[in-house]
C-alpha positions as CSV (number, residue, x, y, z in Angstrom):
1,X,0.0,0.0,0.0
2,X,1.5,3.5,-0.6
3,X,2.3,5.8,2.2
4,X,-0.4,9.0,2.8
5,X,0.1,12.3,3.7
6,X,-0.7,12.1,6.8
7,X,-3.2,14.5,6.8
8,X,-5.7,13.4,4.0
9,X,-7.8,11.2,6.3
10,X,-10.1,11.9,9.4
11,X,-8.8,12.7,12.6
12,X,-11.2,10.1,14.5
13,X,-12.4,6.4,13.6
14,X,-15.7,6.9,11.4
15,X,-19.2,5.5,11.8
16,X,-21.3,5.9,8.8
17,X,-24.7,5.1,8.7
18,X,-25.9,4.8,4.7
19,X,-29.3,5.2,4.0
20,X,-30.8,4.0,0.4
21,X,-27.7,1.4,0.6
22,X,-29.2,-1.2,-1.6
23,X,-30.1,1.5,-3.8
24,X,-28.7,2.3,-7.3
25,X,-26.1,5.0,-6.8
26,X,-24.7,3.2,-3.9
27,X,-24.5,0.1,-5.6
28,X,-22.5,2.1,-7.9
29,X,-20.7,4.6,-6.5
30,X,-21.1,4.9,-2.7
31,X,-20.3,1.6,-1.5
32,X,-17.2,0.7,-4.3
33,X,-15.9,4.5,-3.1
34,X,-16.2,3.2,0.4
35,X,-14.4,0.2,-0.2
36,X,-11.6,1.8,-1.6
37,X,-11.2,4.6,1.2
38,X,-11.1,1.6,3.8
39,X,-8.9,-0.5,2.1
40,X,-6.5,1.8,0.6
41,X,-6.5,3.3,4.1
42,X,-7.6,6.8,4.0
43,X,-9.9,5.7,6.3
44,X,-8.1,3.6,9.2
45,X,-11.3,2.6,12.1
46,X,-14.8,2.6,10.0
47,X,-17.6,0.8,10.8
48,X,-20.8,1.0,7.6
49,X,-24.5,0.7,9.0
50,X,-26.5,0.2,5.7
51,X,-30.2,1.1,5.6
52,X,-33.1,0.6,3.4
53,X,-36.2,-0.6,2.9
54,X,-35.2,-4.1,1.9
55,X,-35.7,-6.7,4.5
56,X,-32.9,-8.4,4.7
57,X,-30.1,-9.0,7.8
58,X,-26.5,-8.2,7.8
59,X,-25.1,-11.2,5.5
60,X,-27.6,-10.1,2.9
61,X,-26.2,-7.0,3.0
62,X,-22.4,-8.2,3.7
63,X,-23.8,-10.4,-0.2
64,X,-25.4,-7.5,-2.0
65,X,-21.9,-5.3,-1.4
66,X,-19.5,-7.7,-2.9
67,X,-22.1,-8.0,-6.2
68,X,-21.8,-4.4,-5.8
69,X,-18.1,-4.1,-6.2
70,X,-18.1,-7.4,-9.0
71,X,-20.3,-5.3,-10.8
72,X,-19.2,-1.2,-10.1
73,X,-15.8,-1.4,-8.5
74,X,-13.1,0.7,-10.8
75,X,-10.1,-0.9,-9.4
76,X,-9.8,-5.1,-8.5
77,X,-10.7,-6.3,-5.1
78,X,-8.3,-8.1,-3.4
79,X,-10.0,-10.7,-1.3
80,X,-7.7,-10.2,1.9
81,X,-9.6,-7.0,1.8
82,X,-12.8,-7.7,1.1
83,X,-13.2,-10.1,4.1
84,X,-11.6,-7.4,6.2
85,X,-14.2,-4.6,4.8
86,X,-17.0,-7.4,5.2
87,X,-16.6,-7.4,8.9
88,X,-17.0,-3.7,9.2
89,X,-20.7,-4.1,7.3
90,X,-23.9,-4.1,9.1
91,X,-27.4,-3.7,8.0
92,X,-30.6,-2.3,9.7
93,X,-34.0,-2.1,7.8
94,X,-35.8,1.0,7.8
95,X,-38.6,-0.9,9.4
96,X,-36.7,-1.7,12.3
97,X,-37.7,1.8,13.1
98,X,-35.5,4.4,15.1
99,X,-34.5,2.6,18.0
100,X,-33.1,-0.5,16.2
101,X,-30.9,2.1,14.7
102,X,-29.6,3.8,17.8
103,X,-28.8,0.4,19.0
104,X,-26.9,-0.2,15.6
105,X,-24.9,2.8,15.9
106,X,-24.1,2.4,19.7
107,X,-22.6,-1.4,19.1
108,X,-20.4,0.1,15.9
109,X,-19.6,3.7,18.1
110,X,-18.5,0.5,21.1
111,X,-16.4,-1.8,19.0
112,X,-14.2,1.1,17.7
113,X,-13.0,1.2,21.5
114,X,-11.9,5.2,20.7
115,X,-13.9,8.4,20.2
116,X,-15.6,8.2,16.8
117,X,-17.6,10.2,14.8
118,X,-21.3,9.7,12.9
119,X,-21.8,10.5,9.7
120,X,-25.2,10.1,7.8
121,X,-25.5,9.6,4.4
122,X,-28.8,10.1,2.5
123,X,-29.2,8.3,-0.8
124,X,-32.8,8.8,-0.9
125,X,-35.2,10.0,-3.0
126,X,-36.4,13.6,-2.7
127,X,-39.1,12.7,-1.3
128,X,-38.0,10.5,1.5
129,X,-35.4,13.1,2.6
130,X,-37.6,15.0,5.5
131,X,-38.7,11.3,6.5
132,X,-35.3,10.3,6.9
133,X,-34.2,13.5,8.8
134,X,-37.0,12.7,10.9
135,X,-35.8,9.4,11.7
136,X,-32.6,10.1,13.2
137,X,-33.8,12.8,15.4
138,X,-36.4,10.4,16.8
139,X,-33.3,8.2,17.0
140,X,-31.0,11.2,18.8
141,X,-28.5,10.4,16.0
142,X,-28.3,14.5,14.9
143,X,-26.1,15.7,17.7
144,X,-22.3,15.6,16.9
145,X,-23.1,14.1,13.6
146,X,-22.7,15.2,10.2
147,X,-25.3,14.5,7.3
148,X,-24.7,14.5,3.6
149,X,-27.7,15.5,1.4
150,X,-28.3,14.4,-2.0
151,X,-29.5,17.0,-5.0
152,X,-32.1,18.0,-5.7
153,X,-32.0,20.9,-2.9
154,X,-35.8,21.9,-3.5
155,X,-37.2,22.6,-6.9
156,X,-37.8,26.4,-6.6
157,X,-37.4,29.1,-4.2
158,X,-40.1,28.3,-1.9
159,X,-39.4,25.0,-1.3
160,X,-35.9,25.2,-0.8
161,X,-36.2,27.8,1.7
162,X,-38.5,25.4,3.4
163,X,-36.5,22.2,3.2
164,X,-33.2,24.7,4.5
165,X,-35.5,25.7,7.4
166,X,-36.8,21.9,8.1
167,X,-33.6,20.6,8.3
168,X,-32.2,23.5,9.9
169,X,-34.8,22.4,12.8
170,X,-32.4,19.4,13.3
171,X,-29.0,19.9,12.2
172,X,-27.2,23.4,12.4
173,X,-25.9,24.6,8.8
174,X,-22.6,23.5,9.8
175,X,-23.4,19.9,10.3
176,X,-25.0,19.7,6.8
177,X,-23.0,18.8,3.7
178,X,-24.9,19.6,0.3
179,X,-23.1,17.1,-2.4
180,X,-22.4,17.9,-5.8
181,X,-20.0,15.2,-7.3
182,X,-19.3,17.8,-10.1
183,X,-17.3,19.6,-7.8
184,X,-15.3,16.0,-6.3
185,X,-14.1,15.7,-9.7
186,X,-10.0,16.6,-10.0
187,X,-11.0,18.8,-13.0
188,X,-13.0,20.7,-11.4
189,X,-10.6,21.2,-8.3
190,X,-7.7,21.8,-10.6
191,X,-9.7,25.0,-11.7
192,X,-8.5,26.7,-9.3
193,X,-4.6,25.1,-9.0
194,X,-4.7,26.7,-12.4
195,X,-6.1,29.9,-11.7
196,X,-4.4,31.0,-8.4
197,X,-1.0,29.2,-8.7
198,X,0.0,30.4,-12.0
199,X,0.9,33.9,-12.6
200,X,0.6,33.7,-16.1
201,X,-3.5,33.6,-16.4
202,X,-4.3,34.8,-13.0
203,X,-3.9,38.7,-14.8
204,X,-5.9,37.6,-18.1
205,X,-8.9,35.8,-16.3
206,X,-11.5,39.2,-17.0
207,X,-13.1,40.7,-19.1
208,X,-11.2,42.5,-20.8
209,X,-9.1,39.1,-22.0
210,X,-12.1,36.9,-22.1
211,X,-14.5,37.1,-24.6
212,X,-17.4,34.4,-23.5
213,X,-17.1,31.1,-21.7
214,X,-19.0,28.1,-22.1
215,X,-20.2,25.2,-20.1
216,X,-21.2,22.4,-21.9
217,X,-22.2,18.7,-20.5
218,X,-24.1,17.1,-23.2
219,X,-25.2,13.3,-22.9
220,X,-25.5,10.7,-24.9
221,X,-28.0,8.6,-22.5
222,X,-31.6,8.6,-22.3
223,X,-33.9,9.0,-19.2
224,X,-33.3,5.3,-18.6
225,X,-35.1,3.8,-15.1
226,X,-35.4,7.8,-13.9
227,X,-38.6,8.8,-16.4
228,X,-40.8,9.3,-13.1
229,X,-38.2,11.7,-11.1
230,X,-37.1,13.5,-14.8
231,X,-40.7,14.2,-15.5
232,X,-40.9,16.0,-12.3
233,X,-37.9,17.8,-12.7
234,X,-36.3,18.0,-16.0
235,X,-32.5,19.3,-17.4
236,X,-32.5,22.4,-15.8
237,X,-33.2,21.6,-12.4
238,X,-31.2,18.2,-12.6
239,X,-27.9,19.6,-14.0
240,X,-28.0,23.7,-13.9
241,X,-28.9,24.4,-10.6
242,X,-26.7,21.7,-9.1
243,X,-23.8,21.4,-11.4
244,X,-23.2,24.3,-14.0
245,X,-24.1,26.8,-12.4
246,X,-21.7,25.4,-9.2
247,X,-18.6,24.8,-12.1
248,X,-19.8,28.4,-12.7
249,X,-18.8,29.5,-9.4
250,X,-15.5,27.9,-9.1
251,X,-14.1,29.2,-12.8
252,X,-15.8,33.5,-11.9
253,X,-14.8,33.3,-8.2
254,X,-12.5,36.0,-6.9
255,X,-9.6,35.0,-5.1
256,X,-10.0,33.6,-1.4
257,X,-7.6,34.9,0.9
258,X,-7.1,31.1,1.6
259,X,-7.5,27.6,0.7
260,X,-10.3,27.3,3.7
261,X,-13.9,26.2,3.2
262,X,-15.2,29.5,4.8
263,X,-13.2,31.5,2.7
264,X,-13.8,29.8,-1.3
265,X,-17.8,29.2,0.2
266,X,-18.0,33.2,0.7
267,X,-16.4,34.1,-3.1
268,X,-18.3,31.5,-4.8
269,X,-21.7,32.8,-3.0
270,X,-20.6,36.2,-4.3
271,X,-20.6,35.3,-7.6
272,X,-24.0,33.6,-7.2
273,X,-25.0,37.3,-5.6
274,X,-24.0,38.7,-8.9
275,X,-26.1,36.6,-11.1
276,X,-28.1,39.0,-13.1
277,X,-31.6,37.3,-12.9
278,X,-31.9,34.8,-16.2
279,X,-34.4,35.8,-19.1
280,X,-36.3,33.3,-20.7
281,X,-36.1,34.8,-23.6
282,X,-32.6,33.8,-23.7
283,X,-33.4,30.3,-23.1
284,X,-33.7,27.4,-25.3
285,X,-35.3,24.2,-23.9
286,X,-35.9,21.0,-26.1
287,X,-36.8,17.4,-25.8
288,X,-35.7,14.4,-27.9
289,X,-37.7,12.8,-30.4
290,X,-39.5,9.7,-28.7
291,X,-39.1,11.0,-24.9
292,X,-42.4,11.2,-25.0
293,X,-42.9,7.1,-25.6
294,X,-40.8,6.7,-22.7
295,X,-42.1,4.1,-20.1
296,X,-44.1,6.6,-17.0
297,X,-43.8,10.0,-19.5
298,X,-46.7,11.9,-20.1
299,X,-47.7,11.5,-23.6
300,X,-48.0,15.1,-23.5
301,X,-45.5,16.0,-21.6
302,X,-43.1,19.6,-21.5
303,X,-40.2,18.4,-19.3
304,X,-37.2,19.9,-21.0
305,X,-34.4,16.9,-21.3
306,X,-32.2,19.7,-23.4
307,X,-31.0,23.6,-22.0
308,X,-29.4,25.6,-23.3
309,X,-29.1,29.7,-21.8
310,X,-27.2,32.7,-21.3
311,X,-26.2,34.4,-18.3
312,X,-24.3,37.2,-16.8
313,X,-22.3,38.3,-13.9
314,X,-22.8,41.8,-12.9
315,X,-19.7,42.4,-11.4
316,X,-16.5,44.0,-12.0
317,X,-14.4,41.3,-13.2
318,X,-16.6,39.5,-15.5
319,X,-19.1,42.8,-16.8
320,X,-20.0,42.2,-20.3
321,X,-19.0,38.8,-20.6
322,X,-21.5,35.9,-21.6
323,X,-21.5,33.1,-20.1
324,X,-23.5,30.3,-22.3
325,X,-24.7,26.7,-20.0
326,X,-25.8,23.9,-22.2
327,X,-26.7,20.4,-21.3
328,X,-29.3,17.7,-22.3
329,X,-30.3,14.2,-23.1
330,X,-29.5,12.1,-26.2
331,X,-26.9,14.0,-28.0
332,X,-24.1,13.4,-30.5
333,X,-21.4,13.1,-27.6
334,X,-21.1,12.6,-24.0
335,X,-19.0,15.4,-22.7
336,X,-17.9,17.5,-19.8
337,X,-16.3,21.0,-20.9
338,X,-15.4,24.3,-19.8
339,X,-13.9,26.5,-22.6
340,X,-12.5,29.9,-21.9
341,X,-12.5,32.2,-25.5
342,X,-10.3,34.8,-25.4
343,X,-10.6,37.9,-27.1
344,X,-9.1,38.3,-30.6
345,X,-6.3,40.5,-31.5
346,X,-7.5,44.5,-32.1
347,X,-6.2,44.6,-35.7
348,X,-4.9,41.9,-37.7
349,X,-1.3,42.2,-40.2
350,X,-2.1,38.9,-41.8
351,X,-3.7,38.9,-45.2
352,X,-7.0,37.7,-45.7
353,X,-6.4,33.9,-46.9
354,X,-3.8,33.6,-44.0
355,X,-6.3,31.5,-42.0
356,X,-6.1,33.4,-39.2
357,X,-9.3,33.3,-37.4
358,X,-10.7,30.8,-39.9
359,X,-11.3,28.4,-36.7
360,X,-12.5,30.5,-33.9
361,X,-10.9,32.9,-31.3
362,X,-8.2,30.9,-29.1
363,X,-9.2,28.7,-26.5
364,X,-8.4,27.5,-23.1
365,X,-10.2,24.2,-22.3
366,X,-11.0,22.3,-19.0
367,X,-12.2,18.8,-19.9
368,X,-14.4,17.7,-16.7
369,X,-14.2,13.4,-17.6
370,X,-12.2,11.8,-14.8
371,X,-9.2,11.6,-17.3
372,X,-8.5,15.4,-16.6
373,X,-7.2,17.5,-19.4
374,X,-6.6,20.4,-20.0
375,X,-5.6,22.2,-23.7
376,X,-4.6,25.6,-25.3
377,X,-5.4,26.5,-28.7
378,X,-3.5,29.0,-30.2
379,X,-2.8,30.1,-34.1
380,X,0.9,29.2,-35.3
381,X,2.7,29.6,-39.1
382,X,2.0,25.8,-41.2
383,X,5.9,25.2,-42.2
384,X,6.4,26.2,-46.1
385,X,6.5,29.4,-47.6
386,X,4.3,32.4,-47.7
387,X,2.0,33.6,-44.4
388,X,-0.6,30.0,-43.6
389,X,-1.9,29.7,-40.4
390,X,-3.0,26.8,-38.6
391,X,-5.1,26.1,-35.2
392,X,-2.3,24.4,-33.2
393,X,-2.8,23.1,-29.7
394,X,-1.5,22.2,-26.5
395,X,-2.2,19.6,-24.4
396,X,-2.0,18.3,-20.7
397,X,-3.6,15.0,-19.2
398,X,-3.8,13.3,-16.0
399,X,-3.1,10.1,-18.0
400,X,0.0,11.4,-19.0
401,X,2.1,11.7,-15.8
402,X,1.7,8.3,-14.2
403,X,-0.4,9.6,-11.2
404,X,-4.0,8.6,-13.0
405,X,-3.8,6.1,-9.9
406,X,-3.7,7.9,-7.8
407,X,-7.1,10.8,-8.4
408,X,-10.0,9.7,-6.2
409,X,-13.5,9.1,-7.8
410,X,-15.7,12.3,-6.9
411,X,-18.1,10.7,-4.5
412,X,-14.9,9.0,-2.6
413,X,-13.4,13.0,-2.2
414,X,-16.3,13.9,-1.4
415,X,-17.0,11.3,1.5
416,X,-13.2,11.6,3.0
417,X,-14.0,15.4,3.3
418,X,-17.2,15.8,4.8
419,X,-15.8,12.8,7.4
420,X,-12.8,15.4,7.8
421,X,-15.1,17.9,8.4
422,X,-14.1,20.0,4.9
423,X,-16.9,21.8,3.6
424,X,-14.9,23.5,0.3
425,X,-17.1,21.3,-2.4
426,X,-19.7,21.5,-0.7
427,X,-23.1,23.8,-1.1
428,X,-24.6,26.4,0.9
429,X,-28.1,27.0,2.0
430,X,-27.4,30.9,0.9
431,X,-26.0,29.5,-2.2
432,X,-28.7,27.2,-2.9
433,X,-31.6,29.7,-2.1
434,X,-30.3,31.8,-4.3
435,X,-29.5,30.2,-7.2
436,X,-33.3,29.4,-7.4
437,X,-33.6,33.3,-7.1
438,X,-31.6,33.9,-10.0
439,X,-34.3,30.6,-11.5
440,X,-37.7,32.2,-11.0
441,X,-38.1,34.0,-14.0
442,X,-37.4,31.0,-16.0
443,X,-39.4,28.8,-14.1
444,X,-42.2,31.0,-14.1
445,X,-42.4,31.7,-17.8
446,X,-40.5,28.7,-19.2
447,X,-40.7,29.3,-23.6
448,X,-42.1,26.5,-25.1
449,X,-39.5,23.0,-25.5
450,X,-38.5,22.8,-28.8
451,X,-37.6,19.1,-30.4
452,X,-34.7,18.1,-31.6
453,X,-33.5,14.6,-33.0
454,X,-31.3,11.8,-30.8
455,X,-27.9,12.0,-31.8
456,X,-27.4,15.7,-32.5
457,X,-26.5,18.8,-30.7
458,X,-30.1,20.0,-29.6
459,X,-32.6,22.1,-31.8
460,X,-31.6,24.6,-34.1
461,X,-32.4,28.0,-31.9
462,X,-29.2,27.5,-29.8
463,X,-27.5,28.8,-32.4
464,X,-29.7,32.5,-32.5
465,X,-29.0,31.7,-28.7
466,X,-25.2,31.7,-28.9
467,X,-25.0,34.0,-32.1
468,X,-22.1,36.0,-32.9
469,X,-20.3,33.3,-31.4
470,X,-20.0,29.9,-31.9
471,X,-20.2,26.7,-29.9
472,X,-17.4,24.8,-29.2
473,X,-18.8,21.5,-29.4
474,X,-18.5,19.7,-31.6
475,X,-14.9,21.0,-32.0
476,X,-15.0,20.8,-35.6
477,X,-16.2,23.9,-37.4
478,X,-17.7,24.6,-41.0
């Protein structure tokens, strides 16, 4: 095993109490991620309480996680440490009811024999959230415990200011960890690496360098198994609210005046203050062809599974600039992009057929897959005679220094940090209310979703949307 810093783990042995733990994501994510933390030893005392409404004991559960890591795990699972990890496992159904629970949690808090601490995890439905809170104060589980939340954080301004305030009632702000597992992802992090320890871009990132930047996560999967919860909520609460617009915050913040969760929470909240307040007139929504013969979709339905829309950020730094969030359902690719266009020289020498131009302004790109890249296009002579230009490009990727090993998955970052008590990738209840602030015009006068076929880049009106620019997926231009 390689030797840790030895500050990336928790200070204390960890109890963590899963609920939704025979559910899909932590079949897929939650309980691999765990696995790894525990046997790679970020995590060195852990015991795992799984809870759900399936009725079955501990060596159901102990069965269902090793199918879970056959089937999900990234990495191979060495058998010395699955039967190590299998002894930490322990299962309580949700019908037990709140005082089979507290008695779960006291025999895990006891066989530690040192001073742990709790930490819930929701994997729930939105619906079953509330419920869930509910339980654990019934089961005096919310003192000197954290809780990790699942999106979605409400679905408009009023009900998120509600669910704040309900849970607020049993956990104070500073228990509660909001996840995003946009923001877990090394990319994403490496934002600001890029930004703040190089002294190179740090002057140019502004407006008056920048010309517009774009966020762009198209998909190429359908609604799948998730047609009941889409319908009820649809692209743009299930991936701007939560994800763009968070990405958002990270690549327009100002700089902390440190690497502290209080500090980087306060600058990204500004920017969120400086949202101007979207239009929907500068707002395309779509659905694909056939969502609509979906299994559980209204035949009629006007759930957007495509966005696309323009913002700004009324502030100093970024005054002017347009910022352009797309995302959807179906599309030609499956990607995860940030690109940063920068603002083309005043007056060009080059004759007309140099090429100059011929493929867009210059670029700075921040690819958000879990292979981290990063690239910087730039014009440059094509050997030969006379004045040709060429887009050339520059290149970095994780996969290219031998440490792709060594990047957690998002949700296994996220996990270590909320057990270390980190809140940096985490949401805040100011954040979240308003974002849905800067929503409400949108979602109370949403223009009419447009179709647009499987396979393609959404419907036509996102290029009026985007117009005098272009979009940078796909990469290749006309």
């Amino acid at each position: 095993m390689k030797k840790l810093p030895p500050d990336v783990g928790p200070k204390h042995p960890q109890v963590v109490v899963l609920f939704g733990a025979t559910g899909d994501l932590s079949k897929r994510k939650l309980l691999p991620g765990l696995f790894h933390l525990v046997s790679s030893g970020f995590i060195t005392a852990c015991r795992i309480i799984g809870v759900s409404q399936s009725s079955i004991d501990a060596e159901g559960f102990r069965r269902l996680v090793r199918e879970a890591l056959h089937d999900f795990a990234t990495r191979p699972v060495d058998e010395r440490a699955w039967s190590l990890f299998a002894e930490i496992l322990d299962y309580v159904p949700i019908a037990a009811g709140p005082s089979a629970l507290r008695e779960a949690v006291q025999r895990a808090q006891d066989s530690l024999q040192a001073e742990s601490r709790l930490l819930h995890y929701l994997s729930v439905p939105p619906n079953a959230a509330l419920s869930t809170v509910e339980t654990l104060s019934n089961a005096g589980l919310s003192q000197h415990s954290r809780i990790i939340m699942e999106k979605p954080f409400g679905t408009d301004l009023r009900s998120a200011v509600d669910l704040n305030r309900r849970l607020q009632a049993v956990f104070d702000e500073d228990q509660i960890y909001r996840i995003d597992h946009f923001l877990g992802k090394e990319p994403a992090q490496n934002i600001l690496a890029f930004r703040f320890a190089n002294g190179l871009f740090e002057p140019i990132w502004n407006r008056n360098f920048i010309d517009h930047v774009q966020i762009d996560v198209p998909e190429t999967l359908g609604v799948g198994q998730r047609s009941a919860f889409y319908e009820a909520t649809g692209a743009y609460r299930d991936m701007v609210v939560t994800h763009l617009f968070q990405i958002l915050g990270f690549m327009a913040m100002e700089p902390p005046t440190s690497l502290e969760p209080l500090p980087i929470s306060e600058e990204k909240n500004k920017v969120f203050r400086s949202i101007a307040l979207l239009d929907p007139r500068e707002v395309v929504r779509g659905q694909y062809v056939g969502y609509r013969d979906e299994s559980g979709v209204n035949p009629q339905s006007d759930t957007e599974t495509f966005i696309a829309l323009k913002c700004r950020i009324d502030n100093w730094r970024w005054a002017g600039v347009p910022f352009f969030l797309r995302t959807g359902k179906r599309m030609a690719e499956g990607r995860r992009i940030i690109s940063i266009a920068f603002r083309e020289p005043p007056k060009s020498m080059f004759p007309a057929n140099s090429g100059v131009g011929a493929q867009g302004p210059d670029h700075l790109t921040f690819d958000l897959a879990d292979a981290s890249k990063m690239s910087l296009s730039f014009y440059g002579k094509r050997p030969g005679p006379g004045m040709r230009l060429d887009q050339q490009s520059l290149e970095f990727s994780m996969s290219d220094t031998g440490m792709i090993d060594d990047v957690l998955e998002a949700y296994e970052r996220l996990i270590l940090d909320a057990m270390r008590g980190d809140r940096t990738l985490f949401t805040t209840a100011e954040g979240v209310e308003r974002l849905w602030e800067v929503s409400t015009p949108l979602l109370d006068a949403p223009p009419p979703v447009r179709l647009y076929e499987p396979g393609s880049w959404g419907p036509k009106s996102i290029h009026q949307l985007v117009a005098p620019f272009a979009w940078r997926l796909p990469v290749e231009r006309t």
